[in-house]
N, C-alpha and C positions, 0 to 999 in steps of 0.2 A: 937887423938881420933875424934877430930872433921873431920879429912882430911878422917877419913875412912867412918864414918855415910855418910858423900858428896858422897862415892864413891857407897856406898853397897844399899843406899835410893831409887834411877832409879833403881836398877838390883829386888829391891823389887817391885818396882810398877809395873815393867812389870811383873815380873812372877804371881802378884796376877792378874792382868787385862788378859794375857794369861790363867789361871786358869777359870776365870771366862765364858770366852769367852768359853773355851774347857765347860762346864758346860753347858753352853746356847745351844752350837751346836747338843751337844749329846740328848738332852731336844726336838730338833724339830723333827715334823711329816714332814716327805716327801709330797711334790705336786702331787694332782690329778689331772689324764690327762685327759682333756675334750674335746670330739671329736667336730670339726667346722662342721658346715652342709655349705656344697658350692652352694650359690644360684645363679651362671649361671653370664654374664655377664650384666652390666647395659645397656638398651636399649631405645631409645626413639619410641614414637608408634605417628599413629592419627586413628581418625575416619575417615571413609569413608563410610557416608550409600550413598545409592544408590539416584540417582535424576535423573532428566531430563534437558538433555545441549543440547543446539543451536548446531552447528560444525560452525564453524566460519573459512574460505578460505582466506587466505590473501596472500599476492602479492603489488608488488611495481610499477608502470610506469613513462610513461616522458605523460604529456597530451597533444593532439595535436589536430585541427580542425579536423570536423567532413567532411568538403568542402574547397579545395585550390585550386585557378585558376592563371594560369597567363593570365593577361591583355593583349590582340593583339589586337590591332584595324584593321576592315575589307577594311579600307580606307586609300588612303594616303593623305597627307596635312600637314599645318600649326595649331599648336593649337593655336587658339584665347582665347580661357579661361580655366580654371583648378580650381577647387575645393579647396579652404583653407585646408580642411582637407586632400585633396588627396597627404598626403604627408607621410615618413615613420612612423608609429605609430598610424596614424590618424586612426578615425574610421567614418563609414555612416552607412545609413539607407537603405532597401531596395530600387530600383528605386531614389534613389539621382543622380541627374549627376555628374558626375566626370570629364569630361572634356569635350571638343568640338573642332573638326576638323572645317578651315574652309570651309563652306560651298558654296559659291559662284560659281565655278565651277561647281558643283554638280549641284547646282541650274537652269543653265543655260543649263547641259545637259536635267533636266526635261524640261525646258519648251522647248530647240528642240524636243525632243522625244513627249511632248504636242500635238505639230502642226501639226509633224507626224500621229497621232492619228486622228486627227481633216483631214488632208489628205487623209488618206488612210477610213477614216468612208465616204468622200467626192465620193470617188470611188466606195466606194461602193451601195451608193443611185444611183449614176449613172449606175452601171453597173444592178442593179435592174428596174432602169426606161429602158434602150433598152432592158433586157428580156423581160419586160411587154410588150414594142412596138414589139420585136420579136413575142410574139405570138398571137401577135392582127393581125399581118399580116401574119401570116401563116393561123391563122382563116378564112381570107377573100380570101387568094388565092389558098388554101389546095383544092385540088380533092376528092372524095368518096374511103376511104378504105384508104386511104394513111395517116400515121404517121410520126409527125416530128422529126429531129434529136437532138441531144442535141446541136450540134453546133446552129443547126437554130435558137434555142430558146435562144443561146447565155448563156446555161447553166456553160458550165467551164469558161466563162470569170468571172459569179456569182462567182464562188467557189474560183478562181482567190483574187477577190479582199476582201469576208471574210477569206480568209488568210490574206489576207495583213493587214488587218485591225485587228487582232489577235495578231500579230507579231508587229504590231506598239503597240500597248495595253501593250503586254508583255516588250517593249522596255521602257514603261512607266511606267512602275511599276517595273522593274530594279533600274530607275536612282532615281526612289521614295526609294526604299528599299539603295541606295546606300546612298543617300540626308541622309534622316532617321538612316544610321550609322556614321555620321559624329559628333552623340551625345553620348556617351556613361556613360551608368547606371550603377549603383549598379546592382549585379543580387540576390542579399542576403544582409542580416542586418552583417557588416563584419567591420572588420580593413585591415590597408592596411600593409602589409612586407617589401615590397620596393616599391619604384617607381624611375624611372628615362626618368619624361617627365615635361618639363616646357612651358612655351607660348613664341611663338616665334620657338620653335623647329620643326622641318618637321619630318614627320612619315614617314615609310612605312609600306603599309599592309601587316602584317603577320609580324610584328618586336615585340617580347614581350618585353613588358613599365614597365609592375609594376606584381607585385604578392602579391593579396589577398588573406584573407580566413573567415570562418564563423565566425560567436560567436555566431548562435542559438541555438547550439549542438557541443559539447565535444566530446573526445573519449581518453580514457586512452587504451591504450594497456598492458594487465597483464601477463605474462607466471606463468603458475602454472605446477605441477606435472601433469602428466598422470594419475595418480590413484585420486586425489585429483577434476576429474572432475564426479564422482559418489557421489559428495557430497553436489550438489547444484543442483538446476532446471535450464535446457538450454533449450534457444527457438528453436523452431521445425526450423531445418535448411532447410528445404524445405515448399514448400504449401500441405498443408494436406487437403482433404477436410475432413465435418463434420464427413461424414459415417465410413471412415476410420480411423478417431483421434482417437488416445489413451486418457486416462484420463486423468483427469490437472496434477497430479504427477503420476510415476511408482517409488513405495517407495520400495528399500532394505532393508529387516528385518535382521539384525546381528546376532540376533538370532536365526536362520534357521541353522541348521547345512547343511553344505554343499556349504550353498549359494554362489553365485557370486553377486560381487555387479556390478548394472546394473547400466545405465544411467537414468535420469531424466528428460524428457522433458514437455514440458506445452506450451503455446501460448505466454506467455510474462516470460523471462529470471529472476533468483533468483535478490532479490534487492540487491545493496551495499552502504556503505558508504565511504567514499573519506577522506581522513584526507592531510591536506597540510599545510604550511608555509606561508603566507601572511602578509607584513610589519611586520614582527620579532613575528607575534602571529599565533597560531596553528589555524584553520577552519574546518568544516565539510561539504562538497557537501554531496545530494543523487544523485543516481545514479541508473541503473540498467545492465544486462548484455543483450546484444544484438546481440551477435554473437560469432565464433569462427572463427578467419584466417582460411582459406583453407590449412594449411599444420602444420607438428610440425618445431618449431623451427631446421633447420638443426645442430646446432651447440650445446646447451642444449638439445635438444629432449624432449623440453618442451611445454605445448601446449598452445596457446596466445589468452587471450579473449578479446573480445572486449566489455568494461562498456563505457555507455554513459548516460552523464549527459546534460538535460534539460539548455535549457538557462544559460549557466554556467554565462552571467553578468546583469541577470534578477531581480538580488537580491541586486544589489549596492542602490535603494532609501532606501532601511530598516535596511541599513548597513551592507549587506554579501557582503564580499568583493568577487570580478570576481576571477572565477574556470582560472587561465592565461595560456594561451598557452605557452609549455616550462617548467611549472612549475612536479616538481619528487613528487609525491603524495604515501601514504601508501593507498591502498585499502583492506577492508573488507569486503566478498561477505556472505550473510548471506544463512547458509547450511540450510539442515534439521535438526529437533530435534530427539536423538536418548535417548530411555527413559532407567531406569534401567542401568547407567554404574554407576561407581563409579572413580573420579577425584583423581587420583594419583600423588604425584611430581615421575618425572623419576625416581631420585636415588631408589625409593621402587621396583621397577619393576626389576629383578636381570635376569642375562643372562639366555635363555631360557623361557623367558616368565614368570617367577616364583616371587612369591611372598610370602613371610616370615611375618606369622599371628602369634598371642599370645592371651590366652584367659584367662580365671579369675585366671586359676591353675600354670600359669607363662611357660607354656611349648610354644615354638616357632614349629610352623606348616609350612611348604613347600605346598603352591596351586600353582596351574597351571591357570592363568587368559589368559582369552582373551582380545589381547588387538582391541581395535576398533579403533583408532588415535592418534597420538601421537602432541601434540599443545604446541608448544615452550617448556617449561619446566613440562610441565604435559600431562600425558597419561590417555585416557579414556579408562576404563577394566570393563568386566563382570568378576564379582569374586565373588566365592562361600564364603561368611563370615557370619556368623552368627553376633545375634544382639551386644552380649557381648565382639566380639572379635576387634583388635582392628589390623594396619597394620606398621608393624615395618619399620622406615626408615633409623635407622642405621647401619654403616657396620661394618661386622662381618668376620671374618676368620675361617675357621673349622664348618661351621655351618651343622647342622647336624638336621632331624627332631625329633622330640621331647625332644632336649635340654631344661635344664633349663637357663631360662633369668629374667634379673627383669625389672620394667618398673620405669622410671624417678618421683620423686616425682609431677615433674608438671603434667605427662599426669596420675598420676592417681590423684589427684583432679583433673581433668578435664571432666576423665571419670567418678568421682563418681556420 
């Protein structure tokens, strides 16, 4: 009895728990289907109102003297002396001597060439005393109506000896001018490149010895774009007079439909700033632009300006360290201001010029912006947006105008 309760007690509990269960099922209301409203894909936005931006030109150079000479002395000789500093690296002053030829030689032709002078001046008081006596006796033994010759009056023997006396003069102020280059100066406030002349060494004239250059004035060489030179002031590449100058800028409005953008010219070139490397820390020069090479680069077809900065080691007592020659510099040429764009990162500016707006009701708008420049990672655009709207910078596939989109919990507290 009891082996069959073991067996029949499970066959009961399932069919009451099956029972129940069928009870329950039969008991429920079926699910209502609730339709999803599909709100478009999650988008992130920014503002962009409208302001007024600099254009800022940038470019990179090697900077190099403004004036490079090599050194030839006009003389030949011995150097007897040399300047401590006239050595590689050294630097001087303007009108420093730098070395000296000896002069003794030289010296020696002045004063022959002196004597000469004092000679031939000798000759000439003489050949002036017998004209005088020529015509004291042609006075006294001349006939009525008869005129004397120029011989008589001993006229070309005069003319004779002020040549001579000319030509010895000139001979004397040769070997003075020669004397005179037996010193040789600074001809600018400079450092020296090389030199290879010591004391003791013989010259000849016309052998170059050394090669200096300035440090009163810089010059970076920049190539920039061909279109990129309508965006700064260049000085008048010729002399203009007053009657004929244009005004200090001739400004391109962007806003012009149609326009072309023109050049920019003025009396003195757009200012820049110079950024470089000096003993392991970043510096600032100012600068300005001063010219343009005569050609575009043949190989880039890019066109190469010329910034020149002031005394680039004008500034070492106050602790600016020297603009160096040699040294690769970022330069900065500061443009015109162009008002009313709006500052975009690229990615928002989509192929064709198009930009993807959203506005309070969540729909994603297609405009058409002009772009006016485009500056490392951001593009300056005139673009029709109202105040509310806001410009999506995320990408999207299938985009289509007046889809719906939502915008990221940050940009809307942001725009709230």
């Amino acid at each position: 009895m009891t082996r069959i309760i073991k067996i029949l007690l499970p066959i009961f509990i399932l069919a009451v728990g099956f029972a129940a269960f069928s009870l329950l099922a039969s008991m429920r209301e079926p699910p209502q289907r609730a339709e999803r409203v599909y709100l478009g894909p999650l988008v992130e936005v920014i503002a962009a109102p409208p302001q007024k931006v600099q254009v800022i030109v940038e470019g990179q150079g090697t900077v190099r003297p403004d004036a490079q000479v090599n050194l030839v002395p006009q003389v030949s000789g011995v150097v007897v002396w040399k300047a401590a500093e006239f050595e590689p690296g050294g630097s001087f002053a303007k009108g420093d001597l730098l070395f000296e030829v000896d002069p003794r030689d030289y010296q020696l032709t002045a004063a022959q060439a002196d004597a000469q002078v004092a000679q031939a001046r000798y000759q000439l008081e003489l050949a002036q005393e017998e004209a005088a006596i020529a015509r004291q006796e042609w006075e006294r033994i001349r006939t009525e109506g008869e005129e004397p010759t120029n011989l008589v009056l001993r006229k070309p023997q005069l003319r004779a000896a002020e040549a001579n006396l000319q030509s010895a003069e000139a001979r004397y102020a040769e070997t003075q001018l020669r004397l005179e280059r037996t010193k040789v100066y600074a001809p600018f406030n400079g450092r020296v490149r090389s030199a290879a002349v010591d004391v003791g060494q013989y010259l000849n004239a016309g052998q170059s010895i050394a090669q200096i250059y300035s440090i009163e004035k810089a010059e970076i060489v920049v190539p920039v774009p061909d279109e990129d030179l309508g965006w700064f002031t260049l000085p008048f590449p010729i002399k203009i007079t007053t009657q004929n100058a244009p005004g200090d800028h001739s400004v391109y409005n962007p806003n012009v439909e149609g326009g072309a953008q023109s050049y920019s010219f003025a009396r003195e070139g757009a200012s820049a700033m110079i950024n470089g490397s000096f003993a392991g820390r970043n510096h600032q020069w100012n600068g300005r632009v001063v010219r343009t090479e005569g050609e575009l680069d043949p190989q880039s077809r890019m066109a190469r300006l010329v910034v020149e900065v002031e005394a680039p080691y004008g500034g070492i007592a106050e602790g600016i360290p020297p603009l160096t020659i040699g040294m690769f510099v970022d330069v900065a040429i500061a443009g015109r201001q162009v008002d009313g764009v709006r500052v975009l990162p690229r990615a928002a500016v989509r192929q064709g010029d198009r930009v993807w707006v959203v506005g309070p009701d969540g729909k994603l708008r297609v405009r058409q912006a002009q772009v006016v420049r485009t500056i490392q990672d951001e593009v300056l655009t005139y673009l029709d947006l109202k105040k509310n709207e806001r410009v999506i910078v995320s990408q999207l596939s299938g985009v289509t105008d007046g889809m719906q989109v939502r915008i990221t919990a940050n940009n809307e507290e942001a725009g709230s």
